[in-house]
PDB file with one MODEL, atoms N, CA, C and O in Angstrom:
MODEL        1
ATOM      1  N   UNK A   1     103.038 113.400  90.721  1.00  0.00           N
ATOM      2  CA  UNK A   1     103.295 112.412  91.732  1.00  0.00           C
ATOM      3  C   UNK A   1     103.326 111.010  91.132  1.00  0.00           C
ATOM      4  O   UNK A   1     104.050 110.149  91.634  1.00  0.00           O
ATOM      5  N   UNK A   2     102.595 110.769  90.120  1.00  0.00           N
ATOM      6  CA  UNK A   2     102.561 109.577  89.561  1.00  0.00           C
ATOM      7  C   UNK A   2     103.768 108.951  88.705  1.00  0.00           C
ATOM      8  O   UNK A   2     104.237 107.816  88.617  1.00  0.00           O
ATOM      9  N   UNK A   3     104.054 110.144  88.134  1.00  0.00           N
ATOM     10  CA  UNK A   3     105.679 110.078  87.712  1.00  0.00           C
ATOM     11  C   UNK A   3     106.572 109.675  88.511  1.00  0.00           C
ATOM     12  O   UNK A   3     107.278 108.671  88.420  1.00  0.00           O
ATOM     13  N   UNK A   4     106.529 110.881  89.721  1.00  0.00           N
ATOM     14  CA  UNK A   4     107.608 110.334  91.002  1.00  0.00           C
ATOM     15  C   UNK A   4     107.438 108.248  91.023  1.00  0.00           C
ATOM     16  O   UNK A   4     108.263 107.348  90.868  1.00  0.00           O
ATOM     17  N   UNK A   5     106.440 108.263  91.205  1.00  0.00           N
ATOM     18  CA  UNK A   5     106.347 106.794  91.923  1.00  0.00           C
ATOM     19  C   UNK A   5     106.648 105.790  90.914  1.00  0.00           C
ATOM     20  O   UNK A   5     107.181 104.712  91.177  1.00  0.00           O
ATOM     21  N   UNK A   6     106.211 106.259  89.481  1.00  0.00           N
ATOM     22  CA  UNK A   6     106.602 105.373  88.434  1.00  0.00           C
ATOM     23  C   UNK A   6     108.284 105.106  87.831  1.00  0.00           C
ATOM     24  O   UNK A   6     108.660 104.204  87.083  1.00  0.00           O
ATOM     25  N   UNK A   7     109.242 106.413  88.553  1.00  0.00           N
ATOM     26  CA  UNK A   7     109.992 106.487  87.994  1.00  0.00           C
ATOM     27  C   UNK A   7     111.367 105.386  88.566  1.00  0.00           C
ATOM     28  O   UNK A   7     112.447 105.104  88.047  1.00  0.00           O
ATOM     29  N   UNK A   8     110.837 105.045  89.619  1.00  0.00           N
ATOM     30  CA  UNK A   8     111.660 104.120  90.366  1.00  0.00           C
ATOM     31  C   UNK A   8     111.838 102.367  89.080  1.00  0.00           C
ATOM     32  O   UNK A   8     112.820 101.672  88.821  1.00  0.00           O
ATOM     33  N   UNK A   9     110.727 102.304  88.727  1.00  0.00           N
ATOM     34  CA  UNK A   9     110.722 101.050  87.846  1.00  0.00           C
ATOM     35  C   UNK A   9     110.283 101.199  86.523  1.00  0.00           C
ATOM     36  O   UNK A   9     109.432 101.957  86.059  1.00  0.00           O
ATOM     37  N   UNK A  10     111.237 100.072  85.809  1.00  0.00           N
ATOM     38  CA  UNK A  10     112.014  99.970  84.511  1.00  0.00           C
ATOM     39  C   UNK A  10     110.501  99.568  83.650  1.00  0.00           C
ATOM     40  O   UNK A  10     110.056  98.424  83.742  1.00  0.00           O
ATOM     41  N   UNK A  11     109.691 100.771  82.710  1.00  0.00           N
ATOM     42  CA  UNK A  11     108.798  99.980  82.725  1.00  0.00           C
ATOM     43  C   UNK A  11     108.722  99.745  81.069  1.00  0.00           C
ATOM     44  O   UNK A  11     108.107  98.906  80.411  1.00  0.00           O
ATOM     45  N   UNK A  12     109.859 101.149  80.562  1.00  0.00           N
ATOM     46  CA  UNK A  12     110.171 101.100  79.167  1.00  0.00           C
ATOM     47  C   UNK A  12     108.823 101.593  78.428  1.00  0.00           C
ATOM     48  O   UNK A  12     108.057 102.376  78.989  1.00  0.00           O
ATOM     49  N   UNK A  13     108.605 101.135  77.260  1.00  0.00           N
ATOM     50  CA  UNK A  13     107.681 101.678  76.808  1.00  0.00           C
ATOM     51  C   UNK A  13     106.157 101.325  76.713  1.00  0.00           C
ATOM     52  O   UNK A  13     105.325 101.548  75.834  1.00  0.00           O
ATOM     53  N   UNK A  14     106.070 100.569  78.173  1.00  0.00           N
ATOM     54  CA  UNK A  14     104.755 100.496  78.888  1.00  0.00           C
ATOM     55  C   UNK A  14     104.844 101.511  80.172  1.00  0.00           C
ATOM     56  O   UNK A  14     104.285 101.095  81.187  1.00  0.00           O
ATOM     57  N   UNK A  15     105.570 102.970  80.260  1.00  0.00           N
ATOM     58  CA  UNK A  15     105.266 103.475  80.930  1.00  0.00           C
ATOM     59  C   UNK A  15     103.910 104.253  80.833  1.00  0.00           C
ATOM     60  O   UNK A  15     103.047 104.112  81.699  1.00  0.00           O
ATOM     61  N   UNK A  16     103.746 105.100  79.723  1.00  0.00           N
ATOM     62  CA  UNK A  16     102.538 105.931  79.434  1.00  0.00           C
ATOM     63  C   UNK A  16     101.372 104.924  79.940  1.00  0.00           C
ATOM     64  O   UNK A  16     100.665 105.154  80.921  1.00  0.00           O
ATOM     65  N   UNK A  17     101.259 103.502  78.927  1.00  0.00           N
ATOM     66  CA  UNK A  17      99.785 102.867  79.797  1.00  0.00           C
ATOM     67  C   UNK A  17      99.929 102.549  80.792  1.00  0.00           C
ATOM     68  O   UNK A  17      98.974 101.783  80.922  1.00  0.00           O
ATOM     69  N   UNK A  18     100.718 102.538  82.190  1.00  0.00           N
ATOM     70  CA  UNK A  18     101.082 102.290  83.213  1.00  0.00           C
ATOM     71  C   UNK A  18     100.077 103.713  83.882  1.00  0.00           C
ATOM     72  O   UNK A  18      99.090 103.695  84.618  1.00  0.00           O
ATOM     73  N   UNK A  19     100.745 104.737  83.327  1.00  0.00           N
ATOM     74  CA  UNK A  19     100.034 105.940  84.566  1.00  0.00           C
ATOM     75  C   UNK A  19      99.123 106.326  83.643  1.00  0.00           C
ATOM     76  O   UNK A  19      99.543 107.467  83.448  1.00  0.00           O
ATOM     77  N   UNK A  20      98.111 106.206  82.877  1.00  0.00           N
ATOM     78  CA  UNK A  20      96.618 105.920  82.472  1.00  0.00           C
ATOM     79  C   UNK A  20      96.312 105.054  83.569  1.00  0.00           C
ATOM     80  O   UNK A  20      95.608 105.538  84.456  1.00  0.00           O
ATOM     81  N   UNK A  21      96.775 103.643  83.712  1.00  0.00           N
ATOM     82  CA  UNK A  21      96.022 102.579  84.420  1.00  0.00           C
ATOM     83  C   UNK A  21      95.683 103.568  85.565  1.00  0.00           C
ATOM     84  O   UNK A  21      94.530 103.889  85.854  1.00  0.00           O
ATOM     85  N   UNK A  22      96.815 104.027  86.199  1.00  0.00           N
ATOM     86  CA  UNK A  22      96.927 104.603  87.919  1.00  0.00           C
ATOM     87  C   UNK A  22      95.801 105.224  87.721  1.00  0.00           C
ATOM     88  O   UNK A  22      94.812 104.819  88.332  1.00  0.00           O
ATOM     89  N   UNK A  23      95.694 106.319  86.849  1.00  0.00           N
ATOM     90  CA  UNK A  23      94.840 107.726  86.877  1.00  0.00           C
ATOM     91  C   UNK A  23      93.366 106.722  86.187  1.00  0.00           C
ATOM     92  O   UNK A  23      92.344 107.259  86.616  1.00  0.00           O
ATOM     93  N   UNK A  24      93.137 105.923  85.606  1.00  0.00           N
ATOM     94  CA  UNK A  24      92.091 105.268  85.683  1.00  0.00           C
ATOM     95  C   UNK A  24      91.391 104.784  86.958  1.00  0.00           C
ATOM     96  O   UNK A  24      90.164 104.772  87.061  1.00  0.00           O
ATOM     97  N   UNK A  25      92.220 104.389  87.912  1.00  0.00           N
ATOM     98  CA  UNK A  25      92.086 103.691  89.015  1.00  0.00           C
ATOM     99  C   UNK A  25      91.589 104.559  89.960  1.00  0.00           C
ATOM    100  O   UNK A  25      90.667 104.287  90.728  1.00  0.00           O
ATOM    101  N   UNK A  26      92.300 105.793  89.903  1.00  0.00           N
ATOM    102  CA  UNK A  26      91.912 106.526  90.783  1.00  0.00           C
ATOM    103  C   UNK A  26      90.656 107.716  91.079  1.00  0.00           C
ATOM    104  O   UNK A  26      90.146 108.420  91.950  1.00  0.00           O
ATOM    105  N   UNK A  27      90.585 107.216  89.177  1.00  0.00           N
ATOM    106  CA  UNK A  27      88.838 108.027  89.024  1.00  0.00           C
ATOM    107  C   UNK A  27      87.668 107.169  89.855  1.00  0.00           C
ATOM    108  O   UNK A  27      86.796 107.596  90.612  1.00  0.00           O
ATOM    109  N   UNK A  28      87.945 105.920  89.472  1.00  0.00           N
ATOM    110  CA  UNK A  28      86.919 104.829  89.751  1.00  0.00           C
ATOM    111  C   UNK A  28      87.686 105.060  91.564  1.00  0.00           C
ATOM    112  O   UNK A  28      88.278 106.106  91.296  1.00  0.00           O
ATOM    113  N   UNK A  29      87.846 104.946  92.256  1.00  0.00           N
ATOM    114  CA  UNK A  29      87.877 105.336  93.761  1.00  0.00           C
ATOM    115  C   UNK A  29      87.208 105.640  94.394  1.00  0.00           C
ATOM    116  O   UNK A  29      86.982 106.843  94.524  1.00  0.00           O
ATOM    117  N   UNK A  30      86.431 104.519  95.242  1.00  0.00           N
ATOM    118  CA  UNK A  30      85.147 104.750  96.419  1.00  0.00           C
ATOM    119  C   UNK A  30      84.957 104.246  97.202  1.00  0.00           C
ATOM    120  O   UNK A  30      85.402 103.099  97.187  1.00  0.00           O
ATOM    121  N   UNK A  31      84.301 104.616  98.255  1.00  0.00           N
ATOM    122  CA  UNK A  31      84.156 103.079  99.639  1.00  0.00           C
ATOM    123  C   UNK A  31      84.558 101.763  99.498  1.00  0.00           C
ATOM    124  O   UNK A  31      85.434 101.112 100.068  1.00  0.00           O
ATOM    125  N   UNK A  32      83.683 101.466  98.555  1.00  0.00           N
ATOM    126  CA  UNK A  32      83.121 100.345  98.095  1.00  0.00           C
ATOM    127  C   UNK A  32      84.632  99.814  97.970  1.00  0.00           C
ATOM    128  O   UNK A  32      84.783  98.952  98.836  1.00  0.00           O
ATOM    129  N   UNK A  33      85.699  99.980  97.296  1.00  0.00           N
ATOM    130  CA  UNK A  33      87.147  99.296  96.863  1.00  0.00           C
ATOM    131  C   UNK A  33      88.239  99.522  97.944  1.00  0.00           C
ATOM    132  O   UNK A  33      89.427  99.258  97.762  1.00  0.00           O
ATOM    133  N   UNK A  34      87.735 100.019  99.049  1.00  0.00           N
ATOM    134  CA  UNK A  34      89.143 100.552  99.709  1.00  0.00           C
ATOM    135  C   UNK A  34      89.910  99.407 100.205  1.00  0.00           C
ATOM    136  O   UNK A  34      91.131  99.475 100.063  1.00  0.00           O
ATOM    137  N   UNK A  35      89.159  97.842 101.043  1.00  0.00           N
ATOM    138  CA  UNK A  35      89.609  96.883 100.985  1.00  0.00           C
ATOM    139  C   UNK A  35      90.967  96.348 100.097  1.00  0.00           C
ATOM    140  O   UNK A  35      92.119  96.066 100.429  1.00  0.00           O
ATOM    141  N   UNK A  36      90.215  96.355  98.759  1.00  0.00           N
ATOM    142  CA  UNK A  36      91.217  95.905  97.497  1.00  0.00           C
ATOM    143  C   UNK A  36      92.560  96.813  97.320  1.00  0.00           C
ATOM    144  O   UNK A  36      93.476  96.457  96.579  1.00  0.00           O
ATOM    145  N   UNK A  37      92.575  97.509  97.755  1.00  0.00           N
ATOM    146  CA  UNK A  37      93.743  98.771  98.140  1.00  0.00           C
ATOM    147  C   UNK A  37      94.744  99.067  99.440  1.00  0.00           C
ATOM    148  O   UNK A  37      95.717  99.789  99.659  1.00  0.00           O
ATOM    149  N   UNK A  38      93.630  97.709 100.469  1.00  0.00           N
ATOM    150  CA  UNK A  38      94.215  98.197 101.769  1.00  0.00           C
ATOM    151  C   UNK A  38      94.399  99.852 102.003  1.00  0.00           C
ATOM    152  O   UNK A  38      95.418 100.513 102.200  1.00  0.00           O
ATOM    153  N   UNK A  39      93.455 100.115 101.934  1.00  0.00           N
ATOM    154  CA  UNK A  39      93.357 101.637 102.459  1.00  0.00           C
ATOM    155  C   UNK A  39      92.514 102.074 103.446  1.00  0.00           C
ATOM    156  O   UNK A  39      91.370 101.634 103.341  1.00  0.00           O
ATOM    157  N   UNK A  40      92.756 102.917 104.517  1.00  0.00           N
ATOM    158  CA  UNK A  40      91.509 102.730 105.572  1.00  0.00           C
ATOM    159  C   UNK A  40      90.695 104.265 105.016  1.00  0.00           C
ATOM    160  O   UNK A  40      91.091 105.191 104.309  1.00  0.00           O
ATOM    161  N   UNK A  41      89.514 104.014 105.656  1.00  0.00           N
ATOM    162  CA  UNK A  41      88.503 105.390 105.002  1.00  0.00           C
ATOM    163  C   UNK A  41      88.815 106.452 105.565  1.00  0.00           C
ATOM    164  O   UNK A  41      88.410 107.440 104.952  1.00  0.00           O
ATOM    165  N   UNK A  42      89.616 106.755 106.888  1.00  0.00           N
ATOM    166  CA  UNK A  42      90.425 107.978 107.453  1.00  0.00           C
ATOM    167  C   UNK A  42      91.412 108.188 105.580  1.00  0.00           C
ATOM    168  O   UNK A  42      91.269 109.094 104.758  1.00  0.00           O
ATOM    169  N   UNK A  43      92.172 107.160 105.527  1.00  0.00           N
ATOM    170  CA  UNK A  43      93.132 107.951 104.368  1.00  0.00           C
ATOM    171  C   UNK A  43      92.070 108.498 102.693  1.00  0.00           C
ATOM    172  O   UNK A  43      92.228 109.465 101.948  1.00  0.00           O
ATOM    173  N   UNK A  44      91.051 107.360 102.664  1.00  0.00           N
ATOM    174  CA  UNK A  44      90.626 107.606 101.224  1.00  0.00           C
ATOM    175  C   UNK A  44      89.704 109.028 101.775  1.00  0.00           C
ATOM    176  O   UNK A  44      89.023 109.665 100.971  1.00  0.00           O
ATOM    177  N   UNK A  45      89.777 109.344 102.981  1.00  0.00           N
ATOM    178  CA  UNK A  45      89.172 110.950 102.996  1.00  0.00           C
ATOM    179  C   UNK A  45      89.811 111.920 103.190  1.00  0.00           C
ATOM    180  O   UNK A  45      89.283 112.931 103.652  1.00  0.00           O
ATOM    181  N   UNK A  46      90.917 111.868 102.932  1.00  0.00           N
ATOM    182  CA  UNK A  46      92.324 112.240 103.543  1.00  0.00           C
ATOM    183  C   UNK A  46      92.349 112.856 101.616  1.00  0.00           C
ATOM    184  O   UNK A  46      92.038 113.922 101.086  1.00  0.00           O
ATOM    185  N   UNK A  47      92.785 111.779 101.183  1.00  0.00           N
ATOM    186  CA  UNK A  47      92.758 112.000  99.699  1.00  0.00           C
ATOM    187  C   UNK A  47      91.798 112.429  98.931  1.00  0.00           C
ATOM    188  O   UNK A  47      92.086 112.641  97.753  1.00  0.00           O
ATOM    189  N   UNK A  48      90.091 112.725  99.501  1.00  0.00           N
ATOM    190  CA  UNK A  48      89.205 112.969  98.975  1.00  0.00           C
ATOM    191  C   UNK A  48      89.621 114.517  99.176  1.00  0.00           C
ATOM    192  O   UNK A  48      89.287 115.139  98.168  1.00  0.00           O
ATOM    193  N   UNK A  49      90.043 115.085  99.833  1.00  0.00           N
ATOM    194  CA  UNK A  49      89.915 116.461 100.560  1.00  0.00           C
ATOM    195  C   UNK A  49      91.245 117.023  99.494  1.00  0.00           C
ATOM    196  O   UNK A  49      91.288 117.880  98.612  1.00  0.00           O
ATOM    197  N   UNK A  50      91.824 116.483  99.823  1.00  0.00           N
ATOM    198  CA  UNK A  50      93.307 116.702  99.016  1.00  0.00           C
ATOM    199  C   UNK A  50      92.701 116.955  97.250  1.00  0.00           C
ATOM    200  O   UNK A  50      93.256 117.870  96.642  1.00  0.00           O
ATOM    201  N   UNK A  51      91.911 116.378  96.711  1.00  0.00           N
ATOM    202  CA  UNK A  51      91.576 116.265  95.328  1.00  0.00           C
ATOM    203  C   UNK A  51      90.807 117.829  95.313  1.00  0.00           C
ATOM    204  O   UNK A  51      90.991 118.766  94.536  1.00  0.00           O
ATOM    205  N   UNK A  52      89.896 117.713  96.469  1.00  0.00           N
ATOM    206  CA  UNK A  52      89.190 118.932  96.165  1.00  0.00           C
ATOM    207  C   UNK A  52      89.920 120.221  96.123  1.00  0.00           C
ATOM    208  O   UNK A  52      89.334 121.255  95.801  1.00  0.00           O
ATOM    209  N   UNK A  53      91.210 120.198  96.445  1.00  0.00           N
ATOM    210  CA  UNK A  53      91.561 121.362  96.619  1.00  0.00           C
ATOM    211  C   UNK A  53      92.103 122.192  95.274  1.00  0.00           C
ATOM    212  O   UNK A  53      92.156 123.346  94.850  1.00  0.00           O
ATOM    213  N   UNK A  54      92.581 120.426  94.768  1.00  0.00           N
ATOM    214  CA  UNK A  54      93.162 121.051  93.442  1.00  0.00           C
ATOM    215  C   UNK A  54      92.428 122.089  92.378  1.00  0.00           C
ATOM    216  O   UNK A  54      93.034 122.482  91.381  1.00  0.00           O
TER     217      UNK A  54
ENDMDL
END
């Protein structure tokens, strides 16, 4: 999925540290940041559930 979303923009050969950053970002993911994300806690549990399944 991160691909999908990255693939729209030209990022050349700052793509690879581009989706590290994402997948960095998304380890560190908790209450505490959802603000900084504009995300409401219905979705970041939405996505919590979704992770577990994998």
């Amino acid at each position: 999925m991160i691909d999908e979303c990255l693939s729209g923009h030209d990022l050349g050969a700052d793509r690879d540290d581009v989706a590290a950053l994402v997948i960095d970002e998304l380890r560190r993911l908790h209450e505490g940041v959802l603000a900084r994300y504009r995300l409401r806690p219905s979705e970041f549990a939405q996505w919590q559930s979704s992770q577990r399944q994998v």
